[in-house]
Every structure is written in C-alpha cells, then in structure tokens.
C-alpha positions as CSV (number, residue, x, y, z in Angstrom):
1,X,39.6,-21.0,-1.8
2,X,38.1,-22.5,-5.0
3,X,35.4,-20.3,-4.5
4,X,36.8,-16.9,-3.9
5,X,39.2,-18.3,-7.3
6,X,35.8,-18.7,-8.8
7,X,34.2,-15.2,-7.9
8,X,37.3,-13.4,-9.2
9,X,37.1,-15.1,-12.0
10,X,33.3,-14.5,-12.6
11,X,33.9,-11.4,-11.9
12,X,36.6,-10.4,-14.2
13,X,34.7,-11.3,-17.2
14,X,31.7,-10.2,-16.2
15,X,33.3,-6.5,-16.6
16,X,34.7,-7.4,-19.9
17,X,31.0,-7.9,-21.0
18,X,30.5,-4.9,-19.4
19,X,32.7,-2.0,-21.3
20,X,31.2,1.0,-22.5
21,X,32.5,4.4,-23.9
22,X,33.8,7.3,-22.1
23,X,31.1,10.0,-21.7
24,X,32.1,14.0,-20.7
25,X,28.9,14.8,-20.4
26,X,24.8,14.0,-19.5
27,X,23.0,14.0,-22.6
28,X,19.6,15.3,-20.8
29,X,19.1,16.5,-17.2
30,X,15.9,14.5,-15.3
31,X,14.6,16.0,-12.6
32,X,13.7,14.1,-9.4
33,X,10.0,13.2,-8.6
34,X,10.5,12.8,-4.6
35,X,11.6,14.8,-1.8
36,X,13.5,13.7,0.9
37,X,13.6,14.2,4.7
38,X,15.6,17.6,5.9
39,X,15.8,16.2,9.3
40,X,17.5,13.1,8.4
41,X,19.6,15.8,5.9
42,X,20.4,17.8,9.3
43,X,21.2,14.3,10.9
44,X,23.9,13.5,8.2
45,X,25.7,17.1,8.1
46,X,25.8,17.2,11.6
47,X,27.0,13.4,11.9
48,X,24.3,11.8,14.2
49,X,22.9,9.9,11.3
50,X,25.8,7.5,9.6
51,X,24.3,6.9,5.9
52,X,27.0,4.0,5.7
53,X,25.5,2.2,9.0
54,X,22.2,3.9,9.6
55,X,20.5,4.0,6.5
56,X,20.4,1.1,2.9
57,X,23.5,2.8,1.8
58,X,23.7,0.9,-1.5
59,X,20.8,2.1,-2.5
60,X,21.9,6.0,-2.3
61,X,18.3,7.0,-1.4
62,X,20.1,9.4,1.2
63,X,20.5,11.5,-0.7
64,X,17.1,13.2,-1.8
65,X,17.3,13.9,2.2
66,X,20.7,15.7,1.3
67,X,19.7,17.7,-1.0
68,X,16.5,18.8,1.2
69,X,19.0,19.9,3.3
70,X,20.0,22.2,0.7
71,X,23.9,23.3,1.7
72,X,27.1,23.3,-0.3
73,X,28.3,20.9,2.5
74,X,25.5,18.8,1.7
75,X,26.5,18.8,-2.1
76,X,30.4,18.3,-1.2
77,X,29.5,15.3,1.1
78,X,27.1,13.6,-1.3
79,X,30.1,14.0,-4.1
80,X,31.8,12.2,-1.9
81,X,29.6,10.0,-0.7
82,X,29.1,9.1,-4.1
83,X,32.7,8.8,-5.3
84,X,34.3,6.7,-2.1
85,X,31.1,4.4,-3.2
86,X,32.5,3.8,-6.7
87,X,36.0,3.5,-5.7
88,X,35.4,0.8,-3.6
89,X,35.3,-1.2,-6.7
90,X,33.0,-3.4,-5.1
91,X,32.9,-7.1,-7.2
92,X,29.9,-7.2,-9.7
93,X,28.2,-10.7,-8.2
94,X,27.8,-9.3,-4.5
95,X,25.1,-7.4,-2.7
96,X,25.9,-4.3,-3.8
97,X,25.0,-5.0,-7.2
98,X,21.7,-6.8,-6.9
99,X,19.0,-5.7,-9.6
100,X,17.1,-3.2,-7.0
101,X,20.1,-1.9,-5.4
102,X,21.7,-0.9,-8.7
103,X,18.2,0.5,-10.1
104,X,17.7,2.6,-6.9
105,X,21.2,4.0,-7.1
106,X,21.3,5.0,-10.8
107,X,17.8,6.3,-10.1
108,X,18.8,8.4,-7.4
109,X,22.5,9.6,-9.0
110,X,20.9,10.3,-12.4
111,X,18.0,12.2,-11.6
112,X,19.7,14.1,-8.9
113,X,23.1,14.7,-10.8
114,X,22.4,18.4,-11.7
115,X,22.1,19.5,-8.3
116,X,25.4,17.5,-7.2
117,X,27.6,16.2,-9.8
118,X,28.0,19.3,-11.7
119,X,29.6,21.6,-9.2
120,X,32.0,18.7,-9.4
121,X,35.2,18.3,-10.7
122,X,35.0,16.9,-14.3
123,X,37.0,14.1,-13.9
124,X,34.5,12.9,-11.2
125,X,31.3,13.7,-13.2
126,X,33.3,11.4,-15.9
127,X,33.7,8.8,-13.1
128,X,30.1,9.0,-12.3
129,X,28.8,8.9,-15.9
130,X,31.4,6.2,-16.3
131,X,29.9,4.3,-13.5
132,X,26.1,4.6,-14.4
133,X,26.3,3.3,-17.6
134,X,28.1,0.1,-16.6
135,X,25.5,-0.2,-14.1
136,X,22.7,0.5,-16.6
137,X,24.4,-2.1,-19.0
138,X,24.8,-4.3,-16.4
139,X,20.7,-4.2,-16.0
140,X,20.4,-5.2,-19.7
141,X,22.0,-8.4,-19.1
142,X,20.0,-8.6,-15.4
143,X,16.7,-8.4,-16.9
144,X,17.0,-11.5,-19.4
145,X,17.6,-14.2,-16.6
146,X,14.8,-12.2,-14.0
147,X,11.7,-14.1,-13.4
148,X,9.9,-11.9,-11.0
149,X,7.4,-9.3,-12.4
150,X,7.9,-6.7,-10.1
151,X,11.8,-7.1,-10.1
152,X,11.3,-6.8,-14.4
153,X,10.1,-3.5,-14.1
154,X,12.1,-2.1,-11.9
155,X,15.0,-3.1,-14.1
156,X,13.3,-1.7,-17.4
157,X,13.2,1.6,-15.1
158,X,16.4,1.5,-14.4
159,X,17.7,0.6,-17.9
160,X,15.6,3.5,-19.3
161,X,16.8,6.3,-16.7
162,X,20.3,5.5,-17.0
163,X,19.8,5.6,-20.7
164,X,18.3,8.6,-21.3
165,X,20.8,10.4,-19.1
166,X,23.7,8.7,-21.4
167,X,22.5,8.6,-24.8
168,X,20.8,10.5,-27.6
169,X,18.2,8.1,-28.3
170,X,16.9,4.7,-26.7
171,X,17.3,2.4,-29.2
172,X,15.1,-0.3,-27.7
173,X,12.7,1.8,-25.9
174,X,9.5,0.3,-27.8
175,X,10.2,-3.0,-26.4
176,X,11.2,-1.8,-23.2
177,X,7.5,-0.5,-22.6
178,X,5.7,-3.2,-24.4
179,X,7.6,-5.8,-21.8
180,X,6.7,-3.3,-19.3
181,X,3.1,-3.5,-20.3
182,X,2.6,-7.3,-20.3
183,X,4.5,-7.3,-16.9
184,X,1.9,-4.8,-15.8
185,X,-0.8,-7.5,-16.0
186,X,0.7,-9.7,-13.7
187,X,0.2,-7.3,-10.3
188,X,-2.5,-4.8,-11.1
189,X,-6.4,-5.3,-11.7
190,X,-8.2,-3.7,-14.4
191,X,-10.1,-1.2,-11.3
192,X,-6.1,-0.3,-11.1
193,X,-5.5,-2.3,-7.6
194,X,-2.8,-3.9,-6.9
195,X,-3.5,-7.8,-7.2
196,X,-2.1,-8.5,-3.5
197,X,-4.7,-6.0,-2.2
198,X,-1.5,-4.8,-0.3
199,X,-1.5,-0.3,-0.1
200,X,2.3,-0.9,0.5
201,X,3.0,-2.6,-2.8
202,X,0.1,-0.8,-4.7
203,X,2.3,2.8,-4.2
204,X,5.3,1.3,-4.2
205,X,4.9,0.0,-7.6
206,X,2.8,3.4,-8.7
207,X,6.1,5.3,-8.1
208,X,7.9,3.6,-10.6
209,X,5.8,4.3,-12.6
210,X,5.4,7.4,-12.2
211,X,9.2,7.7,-12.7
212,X,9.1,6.0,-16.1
213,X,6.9,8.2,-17.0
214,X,8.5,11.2,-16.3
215,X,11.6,10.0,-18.1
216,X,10.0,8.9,-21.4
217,X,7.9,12.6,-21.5
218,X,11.4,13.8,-22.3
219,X,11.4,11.9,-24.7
220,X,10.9,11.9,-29.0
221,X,8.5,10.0,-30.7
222,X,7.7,7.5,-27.8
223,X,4.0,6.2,-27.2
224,X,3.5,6.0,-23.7
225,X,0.1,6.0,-23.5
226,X,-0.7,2.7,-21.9
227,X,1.8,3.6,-19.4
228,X,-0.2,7.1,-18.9
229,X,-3.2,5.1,-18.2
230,X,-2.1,3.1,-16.3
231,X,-0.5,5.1,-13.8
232,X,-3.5,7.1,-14.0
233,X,-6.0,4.0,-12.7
234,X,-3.3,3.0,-10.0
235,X,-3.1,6.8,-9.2
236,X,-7.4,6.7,-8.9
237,X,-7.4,3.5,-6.9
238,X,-4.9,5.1,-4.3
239,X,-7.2,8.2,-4.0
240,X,-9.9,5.8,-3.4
241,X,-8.1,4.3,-0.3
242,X,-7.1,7.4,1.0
243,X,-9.4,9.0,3.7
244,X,-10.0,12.2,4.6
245,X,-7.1,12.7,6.8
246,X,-4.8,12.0,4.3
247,X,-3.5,8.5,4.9
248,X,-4.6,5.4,3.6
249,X,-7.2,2.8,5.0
250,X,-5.7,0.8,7.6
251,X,-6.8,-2.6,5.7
252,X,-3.7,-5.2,4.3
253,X,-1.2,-2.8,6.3
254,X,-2.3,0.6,5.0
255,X,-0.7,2.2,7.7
256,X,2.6,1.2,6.8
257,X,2.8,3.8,4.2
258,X,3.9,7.9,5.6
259,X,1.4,10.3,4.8
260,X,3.9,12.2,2.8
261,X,4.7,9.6,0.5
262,X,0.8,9.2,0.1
263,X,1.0,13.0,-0.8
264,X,4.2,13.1,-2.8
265,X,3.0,10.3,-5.2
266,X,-0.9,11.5,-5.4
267,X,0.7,14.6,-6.2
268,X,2.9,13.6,-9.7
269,X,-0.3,11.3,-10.6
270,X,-2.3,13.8,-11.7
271,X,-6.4,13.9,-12.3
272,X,-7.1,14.7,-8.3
273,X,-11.1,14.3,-8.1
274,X,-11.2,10.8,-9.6
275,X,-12.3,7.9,-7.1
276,X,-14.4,4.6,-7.2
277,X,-17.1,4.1,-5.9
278,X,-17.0,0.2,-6.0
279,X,-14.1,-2.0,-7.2
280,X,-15.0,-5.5,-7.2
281,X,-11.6,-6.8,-8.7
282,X,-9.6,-5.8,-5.7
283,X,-12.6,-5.9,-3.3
284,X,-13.5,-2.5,-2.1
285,X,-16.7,-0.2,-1.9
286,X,-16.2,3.5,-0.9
287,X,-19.3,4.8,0.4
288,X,-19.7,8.9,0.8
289,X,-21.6,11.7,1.7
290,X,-20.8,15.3,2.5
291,X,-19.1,14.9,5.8
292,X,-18.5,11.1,6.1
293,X,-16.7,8.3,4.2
294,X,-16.8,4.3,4.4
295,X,-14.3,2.2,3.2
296,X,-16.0,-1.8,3.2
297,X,-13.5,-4.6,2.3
298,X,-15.7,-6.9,-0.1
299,X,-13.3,-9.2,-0.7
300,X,-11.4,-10.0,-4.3
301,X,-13.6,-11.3,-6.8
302,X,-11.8,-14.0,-8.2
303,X,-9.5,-15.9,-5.4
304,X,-10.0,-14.9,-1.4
305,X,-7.5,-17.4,-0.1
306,X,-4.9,-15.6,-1.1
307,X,-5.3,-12.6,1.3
308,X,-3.5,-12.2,4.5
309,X,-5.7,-11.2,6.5
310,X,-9.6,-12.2,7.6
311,X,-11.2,-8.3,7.3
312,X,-14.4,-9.7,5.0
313,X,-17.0,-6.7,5.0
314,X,-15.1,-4.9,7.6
315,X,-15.6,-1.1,7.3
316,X,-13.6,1.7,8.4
317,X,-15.5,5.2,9.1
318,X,-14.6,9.1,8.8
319,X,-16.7,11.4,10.2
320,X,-14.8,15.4,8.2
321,X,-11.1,14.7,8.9
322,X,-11.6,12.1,12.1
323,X,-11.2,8.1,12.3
324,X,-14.4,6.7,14.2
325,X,-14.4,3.3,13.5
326,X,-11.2,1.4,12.4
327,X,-9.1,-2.3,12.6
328,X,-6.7,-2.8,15.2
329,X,-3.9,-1.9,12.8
330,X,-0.6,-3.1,11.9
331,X,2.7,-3.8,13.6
332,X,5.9,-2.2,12.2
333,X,8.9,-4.8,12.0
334,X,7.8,-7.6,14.0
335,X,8.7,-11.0,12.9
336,X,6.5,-12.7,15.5
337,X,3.5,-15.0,13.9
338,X,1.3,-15.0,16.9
339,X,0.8,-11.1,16.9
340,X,0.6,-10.9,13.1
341,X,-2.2,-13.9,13.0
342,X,-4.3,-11.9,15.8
343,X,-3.7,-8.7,14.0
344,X,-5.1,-10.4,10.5
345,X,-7.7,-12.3,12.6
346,X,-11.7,-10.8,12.3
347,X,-11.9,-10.2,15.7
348,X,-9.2,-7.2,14.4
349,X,-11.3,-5.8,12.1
350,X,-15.1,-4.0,12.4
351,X,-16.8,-6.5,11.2
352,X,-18.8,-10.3,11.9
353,X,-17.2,-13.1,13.1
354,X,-18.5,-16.8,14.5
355,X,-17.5,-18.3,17.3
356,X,-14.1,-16.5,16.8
357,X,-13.4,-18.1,14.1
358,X,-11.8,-15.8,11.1
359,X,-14.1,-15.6,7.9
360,X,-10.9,-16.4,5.6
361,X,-8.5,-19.0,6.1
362,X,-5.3,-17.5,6.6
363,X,-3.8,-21.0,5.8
364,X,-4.9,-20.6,2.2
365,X,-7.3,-24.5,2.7
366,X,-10.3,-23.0,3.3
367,X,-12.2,-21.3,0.2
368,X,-14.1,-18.3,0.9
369,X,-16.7,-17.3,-2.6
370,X,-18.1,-13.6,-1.7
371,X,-21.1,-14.0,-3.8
372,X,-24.5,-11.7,-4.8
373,X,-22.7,-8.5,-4.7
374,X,-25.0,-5.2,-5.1
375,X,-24.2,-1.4,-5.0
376,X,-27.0,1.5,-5.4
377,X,-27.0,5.0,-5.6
378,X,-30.0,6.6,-5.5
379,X,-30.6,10.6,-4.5
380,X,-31.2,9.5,-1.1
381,X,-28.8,7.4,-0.1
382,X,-26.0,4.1,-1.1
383,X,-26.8,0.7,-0.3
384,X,-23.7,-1.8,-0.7
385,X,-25.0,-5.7,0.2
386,X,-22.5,-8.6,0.1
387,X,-23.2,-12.0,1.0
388,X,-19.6,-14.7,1.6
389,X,-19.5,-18.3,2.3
390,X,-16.7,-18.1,5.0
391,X,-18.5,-20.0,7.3
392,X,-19.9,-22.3,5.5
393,X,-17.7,-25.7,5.8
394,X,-17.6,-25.1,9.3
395,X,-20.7,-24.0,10.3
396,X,-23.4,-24.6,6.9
397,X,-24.6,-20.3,7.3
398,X,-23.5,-17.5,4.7
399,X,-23.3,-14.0,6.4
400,X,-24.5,-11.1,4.7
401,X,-24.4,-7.7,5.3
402,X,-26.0,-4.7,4.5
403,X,-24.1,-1.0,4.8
404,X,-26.8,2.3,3.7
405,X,-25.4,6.1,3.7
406,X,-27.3,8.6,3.6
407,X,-26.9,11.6,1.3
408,X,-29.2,13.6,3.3
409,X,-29.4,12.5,7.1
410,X,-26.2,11.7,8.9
411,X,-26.5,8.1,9.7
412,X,-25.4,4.6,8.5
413,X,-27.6,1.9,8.7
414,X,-26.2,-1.4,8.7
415,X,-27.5,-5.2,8.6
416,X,-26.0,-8.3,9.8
417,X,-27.8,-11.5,8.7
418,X,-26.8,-15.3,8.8
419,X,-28.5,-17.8,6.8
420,X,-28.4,-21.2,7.1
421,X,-28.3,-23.1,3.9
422,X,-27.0,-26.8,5.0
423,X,-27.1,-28.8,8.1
424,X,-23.2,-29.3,7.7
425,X,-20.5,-29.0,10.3
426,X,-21.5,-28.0,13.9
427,X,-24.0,-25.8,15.1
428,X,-22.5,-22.3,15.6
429,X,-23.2,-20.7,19.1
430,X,-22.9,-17.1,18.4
431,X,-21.7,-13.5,16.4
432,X,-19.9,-10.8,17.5
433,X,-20.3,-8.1,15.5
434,X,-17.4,-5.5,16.2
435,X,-16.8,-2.1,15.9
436,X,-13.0,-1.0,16.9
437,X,-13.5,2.4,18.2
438,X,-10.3,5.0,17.4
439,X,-8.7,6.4,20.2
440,X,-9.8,9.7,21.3
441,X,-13.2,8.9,21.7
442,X,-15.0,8.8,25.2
443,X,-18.1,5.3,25.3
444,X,-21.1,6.3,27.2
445,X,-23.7,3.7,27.9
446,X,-27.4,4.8,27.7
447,X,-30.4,4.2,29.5
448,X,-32.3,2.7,26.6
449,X,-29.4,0.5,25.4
450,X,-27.1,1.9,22.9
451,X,-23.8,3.6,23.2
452,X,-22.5,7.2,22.5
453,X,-19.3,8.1,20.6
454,X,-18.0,11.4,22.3
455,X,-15.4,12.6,20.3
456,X,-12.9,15.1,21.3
457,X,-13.5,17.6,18.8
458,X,-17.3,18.0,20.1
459,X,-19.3,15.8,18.1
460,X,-21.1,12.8,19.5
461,X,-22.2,9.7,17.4
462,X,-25.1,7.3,18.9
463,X,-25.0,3.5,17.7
464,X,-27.9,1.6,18.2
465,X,-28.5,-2.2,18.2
466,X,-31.8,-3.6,16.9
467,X,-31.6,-6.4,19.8
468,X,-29.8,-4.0,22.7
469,X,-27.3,-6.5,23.3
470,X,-24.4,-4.3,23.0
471,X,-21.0,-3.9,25.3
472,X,-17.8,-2.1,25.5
473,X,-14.4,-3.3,26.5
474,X,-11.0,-2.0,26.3
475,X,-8.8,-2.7,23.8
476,X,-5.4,-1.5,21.9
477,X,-4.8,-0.3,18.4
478,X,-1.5,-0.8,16.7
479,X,-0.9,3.3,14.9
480,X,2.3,4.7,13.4
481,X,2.7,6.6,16.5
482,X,2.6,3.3,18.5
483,X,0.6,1.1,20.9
484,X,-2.7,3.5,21.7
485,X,-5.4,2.5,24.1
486,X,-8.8,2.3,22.8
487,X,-12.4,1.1,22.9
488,X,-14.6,-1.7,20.7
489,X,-18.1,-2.4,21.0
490,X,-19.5,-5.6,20.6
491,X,-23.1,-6.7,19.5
492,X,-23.4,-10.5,20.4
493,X,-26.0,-13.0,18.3
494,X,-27.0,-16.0,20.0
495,X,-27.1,-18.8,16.6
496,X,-27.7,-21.9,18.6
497,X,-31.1,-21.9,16.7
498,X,-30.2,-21.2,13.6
499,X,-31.1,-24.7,12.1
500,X,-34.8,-23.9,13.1
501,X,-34.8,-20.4,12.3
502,X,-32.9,-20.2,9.4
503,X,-31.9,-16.9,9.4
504,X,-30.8,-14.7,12.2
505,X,-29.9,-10.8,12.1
506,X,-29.3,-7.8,13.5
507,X,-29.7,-3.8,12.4
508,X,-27.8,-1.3,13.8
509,X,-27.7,2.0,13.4
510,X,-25.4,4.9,13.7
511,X,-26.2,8.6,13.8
512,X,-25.1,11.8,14.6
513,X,-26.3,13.8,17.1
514,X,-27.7,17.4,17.1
C-alpha cells in the first residue's frame, strides 16, 4: 500500500516538473529516414497482427509499417492508435516511460506527424504536440541521472527531435552535440567500428545517428561536422562488412541484422564507394579482387578478452554474389548457453584451432595478444599475415597465418604455421584447420587428394592441401532462413613433435576452375 501511496505521489510531482505550454502547431516538419514493412501494414488493417500484443507497442515503431501501407484507414487507425495511447495516462515512473521507449515514440510521432496527425482533428494534433513535449522535457531531466553511453545518446536524440518539432530554436543545441561527441568515444574506434565488434550494435547506433543528423541539417547556424564525420566512418566501416550479397559478415552475429536495414541505413549515409582495406582497431582485413572478397577477423588491437566469440583469423569468402566459405552462424532468440558457447567456439568458424580448444577465452581469464600484424598490396596480389598468442599458456606455440589474393589469377593461397616458442603447458596433439562450406555447394573428393567446391550456379572451386590430409563431414549452419545442412572440410596437423621441430605448417590453396 505504502508503495503504490508512494508511486502516486512520485508521480504527481513529477508532472508538475513537467508543464510546458500549449502548442497549435509543429514549428518544422522532419521527414522519416526509415521505411517500414507493408506486410506487417496489411497484417494490422486487416487485424491478424495486434500492435498492442504482437509488436513493442510503447515504442510506436508500428507505425512506419502503417504508413507503408499507405491507406486513409491506415492514417485513421494510427490517429487512434496514437491517441488511446496518450489517454491512457499511463504514470510517468513505469515502463512505458523508460528513456528508449519514450525516445522511440517521439521519434516515430514527430517525424511521421505530417503524414498522420495533420488530417487530424486539431484538438488531437494539440494533444499530440501536448504530449511530445512533456515527453521531450521529461528526457531533459532523464539524461542528467543516465550513466550508460549508448542510453545518453539516444536521449540527446530524442531531446533534439522533439525540440525541433516544438520550438523555433534549440537553445542548448551546442552542448547537446558536444555531450554527444565525447559519448561517441566511448563505443566507436577511430577506423569507425563499433568497440564491441558487434554488426548489431554498430548499425543500431549508426541510425541514430543518422537521424540526428538529419534533424540538425534543418537547422540554423549549427556545426555538425564531427557528427558528419562520424556518421560518415561508421557508415564506411558497415560497407566494409557488407559482402557482395548485400548482408553483412556473419562474424559477432552479423546475420542478425535484415538485409533491408543494411540497405536502408547504407543508403541515408552517403559516400557509397568508400571501404577499408584493413582496420586494426576493430580487427578486420578485407581482401578483394574483381570477382571475390575475404573478410579475416584479426582480432582487436588493444583488448581480445573482451569478445564473444573465438573466430581469430577466421575468414569468410565470396566468390560474385555467392557465400563459399563461412562460420556456422548465429541463433535467433535462444537463451541456451551450451548452443551459444558452440556457436562462438573455433571449431564454428573457418579457421585453426588446437586440440579443440577455442583461441580466445570466452571466460575473459585467458589473454589472447594478436601480435606482428602485416598487410601488402602490390599489383599482383594482397598478402595479410597475423600471428596470436591464443595458445600459448596452454600449449607454449603462436599460430600464424598467412591469406594472399590474387589480383590477377583467381586463387587464395593461404598458410597455417605453429611455432613453438616455450616448453610450457602440455604438448599439443594436433590442428584442424576448418573451412565451413555454405549450403548449396556439392564436395567431391579427388584422386590426387584435394576437394572440389561445385556450386550450383556452375562454377567449381578446387582446394588443395600442401600435406593431402584433408576430409569432409556434414555439418549445419545457423542462417536467417533457419537450420540449413551443410558441408566443412577439415585439414588435420599432427603437433606431437612440435617441441623438436619447432614449427609446423601447412599451405593450402584454393582456385577456380576453367
């Protein structure tokens, strides 16, 4: 009792702090960076798809997929979609009122009011305006006590939209993107990646952005241009990751993100031909030629421990438009820890693993240095090599490896090499070196040892092991369409003579054939 007394309470003086001025009117009209989905628009005309049950209905995101729909009945039920929600009168400490719920809802109401508010009644575009600027103050008092980066821009964007639909001028808008800019150095690396190497976060973050942006371009007398840039580096660094059938690199749960949000946002970034070759900070090498690109994950420079998964100098590989070689993927929604672990494990990814043992610990103990990092372009080919100390508490080796492309000849050469460089821990007994092959693709063993790719658009790939010790199994990859059967290929090192050795590798090649 004492503390529903005390909510009331809270709340009732909360909205005292909250009062702000009648407005008739929007002072600008923003328009809407995003489009939604016309099926799910369909859906909620026709009633099989309940926004209120089906869908985060605090966060009014609905209704871009509304207006894709396009119809007057998709305008009348968004007005009242939107005005039952205000009614509600829902108390200012609950859910409905947490920082990201508010900014998406202002977000969404403001830059979307022109195509349903004003064919509105005015007293409901009163109640609306009404409503976003208590909201938008609301935020003003949200972002002093935030202590989360990400959470403190997504307020200043929701502060700066509501604003600039409200008043004249924002008064504070200098200091909105000068917090905005020293919150920025928290999450992204100077080569524009996002500091948790995660594709999910790096565009979900990049479309706020992009949203500020296109609010303070409306805008008089504002200097925006470390926001420009940045947006512009995050915007290259996405490119990068994207392959050439338009969706992102599977690695740290790439596939997560649609291919049309991918396209949406690429699209609103601007400067299209831009991409890296090699970016060290966020720890990835894209390797090209006409027809085929590599993605290599080298690992970020300063702190290893803190990834999630074990994908060290894995690579996935294009050949035009089609996946050849890839990681196992990622599953959607699962809250199970054994199937995430073996999804983040090396043995998921195209790369070298001992022993099956994973060449970061997931744990976060077990310090992984990725050291002696080289990339060359010459007129012939690129050469990435990479050496990393995974191994080396457990087993006293460093792995290296070597990936050439050539710019003429369609082949990749690639080198696998452990060195030993203390007798400490056990002796290791062998290296699998992986290659997850997409689905779609027929293995063929060969007389002389190595193994062709038959794709089923025509083209065949041969991959070739320097010590013809290669095998196939089956295997499953984890896509956005679902569980898929597939292939991988294995090339096995035997190590148990590594201390007398003291280094042991393997070339492989693979190459298209004619």
């Amino acid at each position: 009792m004492f503390n529903s007394l005390n909510l009331i309470t809270n709340n009732y003086f909360l909205k005292q702090k909250l009062k702000v001025p009648e407005f008739q009117s929007p002072i600008r009209k923003l328009t809407d960076s995003w489009q939604g989905n016309i099926e799910n628009g369909q859906k909620i005309i026709n009633g099989r798809l309940t926004p209120k049950v089906s869908l985060d209905f605090n966060k009014f995101e609905f209704l871009r997929d509304l207006k894709s729909e396009g119809s007057v009945q998709a305008r009348a039920m968004t007005r009242s979609l939107v005005e039952n929600w205000i009614d509600a009168n829902y108390n200012l400490l609950s859910k409905e009122f947490r920082a990201k719920a508010i900014v998406s809802r202002i977000t969404s109401w403001s830059f979307n009011y022109s195509w349903f508010a004003e064919s509105g009644k005015l007293d409901f575009q009163k109640k609306l305006l009404n409503s976003i600027a208590l909201q938008t103050k609301y935020l003003e008092l949200k972002l002093i006590d935030s202590k989360e980066h990400l959470e403190k821009i997504i307020i200043i964007k929701g502060i700066i939209v509501g604003q600039s639909i409200l008043y004249p001028e924002i008064i504070n808008i200098k200091d909105l993107l000068g917090l905005l800019d020293y919150e920025l150095q928290f999450l992204i690396n100077p080569d524009g990646g996002h500091k948790t190497r995660s594709p999910v976060l790096q565009i979900e973050l990049l479309r706020h952005l992009i949203e500020i942006r296109s609010v303070v371009a409306i805008l008089k007398n504002v200097d925006a241009a470390n926001l420009h840039k940045k947006t512009i580096k995050m915007g290259e660094f996405c490119r990068s990751i994207q392959m050439p059938n338009g969706c992102f690199s599977w690695f740290h749960g790439g596939s997560l993100v649609s291919k049309n949000i991918i396209k949406q946002t690429l699209e609103r970034v601007g400067f299209k031909n831009k991409t890296f070759d090699i970016a060290e900070d966020t720890g990835f090498c894209r390797m090209s030629n006409a027809n085929s690109v590599i993605l290599v994950d080298i690992g970020s420079k300063k702190n290893t421990s803190n990834d999630s998964k074990a994908s060290l100098f894995a690579f996935e590989f294009f050949y035009q438009k089609q996946k050849i070689i890839s990681n196992l993927g990622e599953l959607v929604n699962s809250n199970l820890r054994y199937e995430k672990n073996s999804l983040a494990s090396s043995a998921a990814h195209s790369t070298l693993n001992i022993d099956d043992r994973n060449n970061i610990d997931l744990s976060g103990h077990r310090k992984t240095k990725v050291f002696n990092i080289k990339y060359g372009t010459t007129k012939d080919g690129n050469l990435l090599d990479a050496t990393h100390s995974g191994y080396e508490l457990m087993y006293g080796v460093f792995h290296r490896r070597q990936i050439y492309v050539g710019k003429k000849t369609l082949e990749i050469k690639g080198r696998d090499e452990i060195i030993n460089v203390d007798n400490i821990g056990s002796t290791p007994k062998s290296a699998n070196i992986r290659f997850h092959v997409y689905p779609d693709i027929d293995l063929i063993k060969t007389r002389d040892g190595s193994i062709l790719l038959n794709h089923k658009k025509g083209f065949v790939w041969k991959l070739y092991a320097g010590n013809q010790n290669l095998i196939s199994q089956d295997s499953v990859m984890f896509t956005p369409e679902g569980l898929v059967k597939c292939k991988q290929i294995i090339i096995n090192l035997n190590l148990e003579k590594i201390r007398a050795y003291k280094t042991i590798s393997c070339d492989w090649l693979l190459t298209l054939q004619k």
